[in-house]
N, C-alpha and C positions, 0 to 999 in steps of 0.2 A: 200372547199374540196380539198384535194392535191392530185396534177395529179397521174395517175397510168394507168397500163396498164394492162387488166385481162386477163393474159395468158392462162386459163382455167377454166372450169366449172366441178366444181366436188362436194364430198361429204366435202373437205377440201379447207378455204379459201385462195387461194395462190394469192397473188397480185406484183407487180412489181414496185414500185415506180421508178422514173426516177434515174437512178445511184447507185440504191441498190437491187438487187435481192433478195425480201425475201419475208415472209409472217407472215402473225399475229402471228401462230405459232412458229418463229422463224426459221424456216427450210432456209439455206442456202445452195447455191452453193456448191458443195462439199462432203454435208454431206451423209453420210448412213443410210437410212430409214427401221425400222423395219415394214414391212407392215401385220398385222393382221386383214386385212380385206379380207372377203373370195373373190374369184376368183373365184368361181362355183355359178348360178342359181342366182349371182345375178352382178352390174357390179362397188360396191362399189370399189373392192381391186383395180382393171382395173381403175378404174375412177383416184385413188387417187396415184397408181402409174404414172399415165400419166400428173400428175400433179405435183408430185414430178420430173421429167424427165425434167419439163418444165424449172424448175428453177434450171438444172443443179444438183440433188440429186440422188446419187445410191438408186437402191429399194432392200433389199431381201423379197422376196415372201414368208413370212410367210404361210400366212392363216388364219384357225382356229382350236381350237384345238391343239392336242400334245403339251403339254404344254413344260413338259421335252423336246424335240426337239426341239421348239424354245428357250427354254431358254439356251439350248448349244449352236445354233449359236447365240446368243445375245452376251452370255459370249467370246465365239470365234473371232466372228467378230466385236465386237464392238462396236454397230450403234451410231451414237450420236443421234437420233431421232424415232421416236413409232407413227405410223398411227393404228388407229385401234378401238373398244369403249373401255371405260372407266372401263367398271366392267372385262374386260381379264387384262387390265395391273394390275389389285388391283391382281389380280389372280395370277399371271406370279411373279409380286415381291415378294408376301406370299410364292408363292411355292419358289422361289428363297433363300428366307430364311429360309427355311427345308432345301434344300438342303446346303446352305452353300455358295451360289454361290453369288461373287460381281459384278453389273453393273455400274460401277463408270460415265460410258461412256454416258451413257441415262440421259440428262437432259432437253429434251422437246417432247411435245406431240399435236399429233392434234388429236382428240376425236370425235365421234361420235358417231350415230344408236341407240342411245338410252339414259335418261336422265342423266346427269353429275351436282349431287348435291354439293354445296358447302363443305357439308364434308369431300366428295373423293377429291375433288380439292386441298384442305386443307393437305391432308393425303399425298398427290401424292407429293408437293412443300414443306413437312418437308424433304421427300426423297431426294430431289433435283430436282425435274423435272416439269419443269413448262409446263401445260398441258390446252388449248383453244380447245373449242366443235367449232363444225359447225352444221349447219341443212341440210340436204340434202334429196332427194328422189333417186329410182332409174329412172323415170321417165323423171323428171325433171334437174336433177342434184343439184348444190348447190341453196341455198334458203334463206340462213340469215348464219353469223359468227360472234364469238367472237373478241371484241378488249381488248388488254392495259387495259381498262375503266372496264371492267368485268360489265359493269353496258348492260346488253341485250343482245339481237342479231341483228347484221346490217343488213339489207334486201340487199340483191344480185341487182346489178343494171341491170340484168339481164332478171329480173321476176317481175311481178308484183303481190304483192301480198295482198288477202282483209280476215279479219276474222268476219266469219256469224256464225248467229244462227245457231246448229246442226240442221239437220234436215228440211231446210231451204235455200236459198240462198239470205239470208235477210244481210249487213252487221251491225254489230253490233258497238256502240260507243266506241270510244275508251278505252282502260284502261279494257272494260268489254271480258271477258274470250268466244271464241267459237269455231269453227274446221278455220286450215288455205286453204285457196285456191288461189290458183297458177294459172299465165296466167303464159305461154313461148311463144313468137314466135319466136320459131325455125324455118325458113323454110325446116328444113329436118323432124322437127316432132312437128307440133305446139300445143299446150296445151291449151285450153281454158277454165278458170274457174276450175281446177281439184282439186276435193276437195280429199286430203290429208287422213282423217281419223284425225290428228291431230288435240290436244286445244292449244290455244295461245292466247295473248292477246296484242294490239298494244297499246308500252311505248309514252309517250309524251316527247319531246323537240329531242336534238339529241344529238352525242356521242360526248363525251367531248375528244375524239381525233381526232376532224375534220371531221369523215365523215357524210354527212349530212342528207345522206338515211336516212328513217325512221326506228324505231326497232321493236322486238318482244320479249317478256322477256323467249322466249326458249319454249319447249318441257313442255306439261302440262299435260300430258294424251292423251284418245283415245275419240276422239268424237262417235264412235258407241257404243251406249248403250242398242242397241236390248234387252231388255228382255221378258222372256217369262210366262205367269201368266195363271194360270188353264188351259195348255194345248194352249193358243192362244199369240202367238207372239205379243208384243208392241212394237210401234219404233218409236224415237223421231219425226218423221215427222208428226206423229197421233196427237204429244204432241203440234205439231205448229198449226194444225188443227183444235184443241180445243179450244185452243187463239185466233186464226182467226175468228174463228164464234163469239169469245165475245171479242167485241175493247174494252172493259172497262179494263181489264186483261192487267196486264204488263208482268215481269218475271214471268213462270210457271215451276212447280220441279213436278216430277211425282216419289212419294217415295213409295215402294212397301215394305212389312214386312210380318212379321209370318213367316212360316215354311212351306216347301214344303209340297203341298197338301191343305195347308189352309192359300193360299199369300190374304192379303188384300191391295189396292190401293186407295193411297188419292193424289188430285190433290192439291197444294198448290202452290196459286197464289198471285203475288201481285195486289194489287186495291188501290187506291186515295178513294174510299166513294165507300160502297159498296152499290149497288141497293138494295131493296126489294125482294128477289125470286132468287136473281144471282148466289148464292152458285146452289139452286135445278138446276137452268137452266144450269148451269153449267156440273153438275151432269148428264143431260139427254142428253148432247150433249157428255161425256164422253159412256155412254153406246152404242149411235149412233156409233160412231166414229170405240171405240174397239170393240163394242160388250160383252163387260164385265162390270162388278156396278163397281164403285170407287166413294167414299166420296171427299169432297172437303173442304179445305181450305182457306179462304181468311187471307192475311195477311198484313201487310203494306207496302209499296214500299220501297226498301231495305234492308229486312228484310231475301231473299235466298238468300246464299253464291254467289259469284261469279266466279265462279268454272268452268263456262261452261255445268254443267249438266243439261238436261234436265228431263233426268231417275235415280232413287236413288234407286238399289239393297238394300235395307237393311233386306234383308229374313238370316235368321242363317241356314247352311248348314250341322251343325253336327249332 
């Protein structure tokens, strides 16, 4: 791993390597930062300006919103660089091009707050402008970022971080999809174990530009899957509860259907050899549990997605 020095913790991965100030994203000394991330009720825009300050880059305080406004001083001022997420800049250029307006100037991006698919990435670098996510919280600060490699996200040497079963504080094996949870020991505000809300799922080997942290292959969803069926709230910890009482049970998906008013719930589990009765007993430890009938599935190990879900809305809401 080559040396480096982490000048700050934020929503964007800014690093220092010895005799080059810069970061994943490209952002140098010098440069003019379009910051689009809000300044109010939350402390991304704060975070990422203070972090662009460190490595010697002007900030203009964007925001959110007013698009036309920032797109004048974009045009005006020039920035050569865009903090901010991902689906405002696709916004800002589209509008940019109704109006007529050239940003010749803007050719890098550091992206977050929400997912950054290869398509937009793809779309954003025909433009010119080559654009690396970060993961961050407001809580915690940064948490994993893009390198070069595009192949994940680096875990922050900052945090320790483990991905468990929803619902759960079980960690799950690698490669398999669940919510991320964060230690910090900050001693001005230490974090222990704080689960996220977020799926992710930890890649094997490590990044083919040296650094040696372990990854996570990004932002995958939301682990809270609370749904609600005939009036009574379900919530994946019910769904672990279920599996706990029967060790024979591996992965469990809890798929709920029909139409509001007449939702039906079947538990679909994987099992190695199923017992005699294990479906029914199953079935009677689902009614304990919720308090509501759901049918049950055995199926073969391997066989649910790997998705992270515990709970599967598939009710039709039209």
């Amino acid at each position: 791993m080559r040396t480096a020095r982490r000048v700050f913790q934020s929503p964007g991965p800014i690093y220092e390597p010895e005799g080059d100030a810069r970061d994943y994203s490209g952002f140098r000394a010098g440069d003019l930062v379009h910051n689009s991330f809000s300044y109010h009720l939350t402390p991304a825009g704060s975070m990422m300006e203070t972090g662009a300050h460190a490595i010697g880059c002007a900030v203009f305080p964007g925001g959110v919103g007013n698009t036309e406004l920032q797109l004048q001083a974009m045009a005006e001022l020039r920035p050569q660089a865009y903090a901010g997420t991902p689906s405002f800049l696709r916004i800002a250029l589209e509008k940019a091009d109704d109006l007529g307006l050239r940003l010749p100037s803007l050719t890098k991006a550091s992206v977050g707050g929400e997912a950054f698919p290869p398509a937009l990435r793809d779309a954003l670098r025909a433009r010119g402008i080559e654009a690396y996510q970060s993961y961050g919280t407001a809580d915690v600060g940064l948490v994993a970022y893009e390198t070069p490699a595009r192949e994940g996200l680096v875990l922050d040497e900052g945090v320790l971080v483990e991905i468990v079963r929803p619902g759960t504080g079980e960690p799950v094996p690698d490669g398999e999809v669940g919510e991320v949870v964060v230690t910090a020991l900050n001693p001005d505000y230490p974090l222990i174990r704080f689960g996220t809300g977020d799926l992710s799922a930890v890649m094997g080997g490590t990044c083919p530009t040296g650094r040696t942290n372990r990854r996570i292959k990004g932002w995958m969803g939301r682990a809270d899957q609370t749904a609600k069926v005939r009036g009574m709230f379900v919530h994946p910890s019910q769904v672990a509860e279920i599996v706990r009482r029967h060790p024979e049970l591996g992965r469990a998906r809890l798929v709920i259907e029909g139409e509001m008013a007449n939702d039906r719930m079947t538990l679909k589990a994987e099992v190695a050899a199923g017992a005699e009765g294990l479906a029914q007993s199953v079935a009677a430890t689902i009614r304990d549990v919720t308090k509501l009938r759901g049918d049950v599935a055995l199926v073969a190990p391997g066989s649910l997605p790997n998705d992270g879900k515990v709970i599967e809305d598939a009710r039709k809401y039209d």
